[in-house]
N, C-alpha and C positions, 0 to 999 in steps of 0.2 A: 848276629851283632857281636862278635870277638873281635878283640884285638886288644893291645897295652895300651891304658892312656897315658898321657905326659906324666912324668915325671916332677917335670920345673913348675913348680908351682905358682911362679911368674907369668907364666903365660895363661890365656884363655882355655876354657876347657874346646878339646876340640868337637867333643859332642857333647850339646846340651839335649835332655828330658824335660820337656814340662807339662805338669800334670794340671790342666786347664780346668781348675775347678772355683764356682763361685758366680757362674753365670745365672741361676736361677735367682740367686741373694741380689744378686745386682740389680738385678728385675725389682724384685720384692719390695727393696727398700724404696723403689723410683714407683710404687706403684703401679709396676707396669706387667701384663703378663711374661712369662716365664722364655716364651718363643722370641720376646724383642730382646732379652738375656740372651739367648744363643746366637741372634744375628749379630750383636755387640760384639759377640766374644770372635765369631770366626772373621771379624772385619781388624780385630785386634791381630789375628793370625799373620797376618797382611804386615803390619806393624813388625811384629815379632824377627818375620823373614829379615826385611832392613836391617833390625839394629842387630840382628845377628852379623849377617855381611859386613855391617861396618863394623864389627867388633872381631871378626877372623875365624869367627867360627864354621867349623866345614859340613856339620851335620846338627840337624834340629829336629827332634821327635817329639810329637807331641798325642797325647792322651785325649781323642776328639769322640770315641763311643767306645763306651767296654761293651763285655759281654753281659757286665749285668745289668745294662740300661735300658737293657730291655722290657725290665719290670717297672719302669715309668708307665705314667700313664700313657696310654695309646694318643693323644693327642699329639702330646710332645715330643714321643719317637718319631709322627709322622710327618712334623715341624723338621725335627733333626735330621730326616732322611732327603724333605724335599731339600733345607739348606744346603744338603752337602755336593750337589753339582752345580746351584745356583752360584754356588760362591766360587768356583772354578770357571765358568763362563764369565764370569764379574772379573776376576783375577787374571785372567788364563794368559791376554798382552803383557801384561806387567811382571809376572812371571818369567816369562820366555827375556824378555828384553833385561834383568835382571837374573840370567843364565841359574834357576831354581830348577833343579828338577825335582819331579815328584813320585816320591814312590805309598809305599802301603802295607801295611804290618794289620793280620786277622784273617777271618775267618771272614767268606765273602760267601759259602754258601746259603746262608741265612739274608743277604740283604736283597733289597729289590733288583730288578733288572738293571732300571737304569743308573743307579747307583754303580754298580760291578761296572755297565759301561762309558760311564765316566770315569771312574778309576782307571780301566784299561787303555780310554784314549789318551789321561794325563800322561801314564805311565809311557804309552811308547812316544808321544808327542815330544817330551820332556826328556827320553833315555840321555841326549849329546850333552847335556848341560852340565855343567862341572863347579860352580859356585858356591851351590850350596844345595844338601840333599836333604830334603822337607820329607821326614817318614811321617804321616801319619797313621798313628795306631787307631784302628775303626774296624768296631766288634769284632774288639782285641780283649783277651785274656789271658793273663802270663801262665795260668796253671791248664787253657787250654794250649797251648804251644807246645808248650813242655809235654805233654802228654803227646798232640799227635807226633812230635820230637821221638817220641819212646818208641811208639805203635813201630816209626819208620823203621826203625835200626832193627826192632823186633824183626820186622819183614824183612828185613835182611838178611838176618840169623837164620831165620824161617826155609828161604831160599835159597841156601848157600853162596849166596852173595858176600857175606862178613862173620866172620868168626867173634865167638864174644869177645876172646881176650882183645879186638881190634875196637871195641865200644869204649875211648875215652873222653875228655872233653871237648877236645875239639870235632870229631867225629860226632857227636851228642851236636854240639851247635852247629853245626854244616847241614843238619835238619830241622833248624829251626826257621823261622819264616823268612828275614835276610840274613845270612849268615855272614854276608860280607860287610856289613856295617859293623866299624868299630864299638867297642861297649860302651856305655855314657861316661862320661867324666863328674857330672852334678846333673841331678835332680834336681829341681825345681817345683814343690809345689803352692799354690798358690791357695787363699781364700782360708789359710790359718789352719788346716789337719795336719797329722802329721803321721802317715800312714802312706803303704805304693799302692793302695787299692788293687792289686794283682796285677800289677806295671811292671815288666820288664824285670822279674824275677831273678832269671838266671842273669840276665845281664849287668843288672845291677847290684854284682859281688862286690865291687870296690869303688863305686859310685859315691861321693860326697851327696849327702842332701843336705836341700837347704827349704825351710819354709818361710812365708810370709803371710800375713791377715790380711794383703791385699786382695781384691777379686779380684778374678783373672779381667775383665772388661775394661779395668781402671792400670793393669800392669803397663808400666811404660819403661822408656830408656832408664828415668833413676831409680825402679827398682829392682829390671836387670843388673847393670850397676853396681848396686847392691851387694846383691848375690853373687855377683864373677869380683868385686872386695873381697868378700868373705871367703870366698872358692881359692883365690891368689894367699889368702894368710895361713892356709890349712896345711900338714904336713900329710902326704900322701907315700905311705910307708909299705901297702901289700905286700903284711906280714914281715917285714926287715924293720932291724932295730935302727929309730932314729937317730943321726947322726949328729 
């Protein structure tokens, strides 16, 4: 995920990150179990796609299973794991007909079968589409990336494949999980923390964030909004003196 973001601070960021948190609270306060919070939230995913498109944004990544969610209780992983093709099969026309392709940032040797193969039929179903590229990160962890990122170049070294002095940054992010997705421009997270929860580490060197108290389930156009106001007034300087 390299590349320069905009400069003009007038325009839309061209990729946005958001860190989809607060579906459990949503629940909570509505009295309701924790699994009708995550059906909320990836029905709001749906939502998100749109007003992105109509705002010109070209890349949308979002924070749908870390790696440490796995320390949930077993119920609700298995709530999150059935969700995540249901909601693809829900979506899947509406997607295509709104030119979304879909791709996927993690670690896929830990999740169920058919989890991996739903991911793989979005992914080649979806490769032609050009509108808007929906990464989602699922049992994702920025310091495990980074790490099998290392392992590669290692084996490289290892193999007379690459010489160290050839190991710099771009070389380092050419093994990480997309490497051709440009960096984010703004973060996004939601439900009031203000932390990347191990999101998109490397990539997010020069990332504006931005938070909000709202839960993700409740996030709509005004206070995306919001957020790309505040992203439009920021002076985005990487490292040069501003002008």
């Amino acid at each position: 995920m390299l590349g320069g973001a905009e400069t003009d601070s007038g325009r839309p960021p061209r990729h946005l990150a958001v860190i989809m948190d607060g579906n459990g609270r949503w629940a909570k306060n509505r009295l309701m179990p924790r699994e009708i919070g995550h059906r909320r939230g990836a029905e709001n995913l749906r939502t998100l796609c749109v007003l992105c498109r109509e705002r010109n944004i070209r890349y949308l990544t979002v924070y749908a299973f870390s790696t440490e969610n796995w320390k949930r209780p077993a119920t609700e992983v298995g709530a999150l794991m059935a969700l995540f093709p249901r909601f693809f099969k829900k979506y899947m026309d509406e997607l295509e007909e709104e030119g979304i392709r879909l791709r996927f940032a993690g670690d896929r040797s830990e999740l169920p079968k058919d989890v991996v193969k739903t991911m793989e039929e979005a992914e080649e179903s979806s490769k032609s589409r050009q509108m808007l590229d929906l990464i989602i990160a699922f049992n994702y962890g920025s310091r495990r990336e980074i790490t099998a990122a290392a392992r590669s170049l290692a084996k490289k070294v290892s193999d007379g494949i690459l010489h160290i002095e050839d190991i710099t940054e771009d070389a380092f992010t050419g093994c990480l999980y997309l490497p051709d997705i440009p960096d984010p421009d703004l973060i996004i997270r939601t439900g009031g923390e203000m932390r990347l929860s191990n999101f998109l580490l490397w990539q997010a060197a020069y990332a504006e964030f931005y938070s909000t108290d709202c839960l993700w389930p409740d996030f709509g156009a005004a206070e995306l909004d919001a957020a790309l106001d505040d992203f439009r007034k920021r002076q985005r300087r990487f490292g040069e003196i501003c002008q």
